[in-house]
N, C-alpha and C positions, 0 to 999 in steps of 0.2 A: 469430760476433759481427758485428752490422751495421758500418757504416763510417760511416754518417749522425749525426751528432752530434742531428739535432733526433729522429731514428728511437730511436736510444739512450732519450733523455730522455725522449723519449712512454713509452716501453714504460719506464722508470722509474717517472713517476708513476702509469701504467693498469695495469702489472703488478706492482707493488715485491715479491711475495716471488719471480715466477719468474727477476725482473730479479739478485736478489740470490743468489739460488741460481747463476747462470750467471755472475756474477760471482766467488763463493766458490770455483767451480771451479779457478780461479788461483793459489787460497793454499795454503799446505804446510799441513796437518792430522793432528796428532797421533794425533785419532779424528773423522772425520769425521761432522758433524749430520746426525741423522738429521730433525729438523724442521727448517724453517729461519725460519718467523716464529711464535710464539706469541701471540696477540691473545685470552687469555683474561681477563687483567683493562685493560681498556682504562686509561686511557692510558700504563698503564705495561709494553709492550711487550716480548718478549723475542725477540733476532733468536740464531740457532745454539746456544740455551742446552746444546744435548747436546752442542755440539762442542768441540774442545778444538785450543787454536792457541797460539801465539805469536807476537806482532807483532813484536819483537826477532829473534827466529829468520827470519822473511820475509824483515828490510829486509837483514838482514846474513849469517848463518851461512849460510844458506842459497844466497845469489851467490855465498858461499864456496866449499863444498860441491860449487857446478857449476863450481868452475876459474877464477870471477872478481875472484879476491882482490887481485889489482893493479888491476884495470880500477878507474875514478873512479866511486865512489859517492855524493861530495857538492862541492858545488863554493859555495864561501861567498864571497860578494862583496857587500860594505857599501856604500851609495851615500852614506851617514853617514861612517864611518870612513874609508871609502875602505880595508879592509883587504878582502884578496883569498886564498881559499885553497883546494888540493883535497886531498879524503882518499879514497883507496883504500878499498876494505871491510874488507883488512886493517887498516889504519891507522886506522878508523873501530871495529872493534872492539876493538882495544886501549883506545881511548878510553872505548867504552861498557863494558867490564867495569872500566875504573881507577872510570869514577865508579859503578857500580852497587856496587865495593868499598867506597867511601865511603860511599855510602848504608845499606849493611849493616854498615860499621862506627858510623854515628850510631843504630843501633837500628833501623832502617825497616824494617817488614816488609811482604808480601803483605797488599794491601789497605787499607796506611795511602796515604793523601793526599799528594803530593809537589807544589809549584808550583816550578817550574826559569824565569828570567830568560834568555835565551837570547840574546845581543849578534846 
């Protein structure tokens, strides 16, 4: 991968599916795309439609899984509140499965619409 920020972003805009394929190579992948942009009905665009991921699994199980479960995964500092705070991935996943129980205890399933307020 280049090191040049404006290198990056050129080959972004003049290349976006081979920029995104070499990007995707980064992420964990359940079954990895076999296509990686579909432009057959223009403007509605499909990027990895074959592939199969989890963005939850990325930010969190996964740092886990490599030994990094103490190490600081989020680090929260208000310049509002002036409240300041870090979570671990451990600590960070305990949170996200409490409120995903929530969520699935209010009826929410795959696919419904969820807007979350985030201080």
């Amino acid at each position: 991968m280049k090191n040049n920020f404006k290198e990056i972003y050129d080959d972004s805009l003049e290349k976006p599916e081979e920029f995104w394929k070499n990007i995707s190579e980064d992420v964990f992948w359940f079954k990895k795309p076999n296509k990686i942009l579909n432009k057959s009905n223009p403007p509605f665009y499909k990027w990895f439609e074959d592939g199969v991921t989890n963005s939850c699994y990325n930010a969190l199980d996964f740092h886990i899984d490599q030994g990094r479960g103490d190490k600081t995964a989020l680090i929260y500092d208000s310049p509002i509140t002036n409240n300041k705070a870090k979570f671990t991935f451990n600590e960070l996943k305990q949170k996200v499965s409490r409120f995903a129980d929530t969520l699935d205890k209010q009826g929410v399933t795959k696919g419904d619409r969820v807007i979350i307020y985030m201080p």
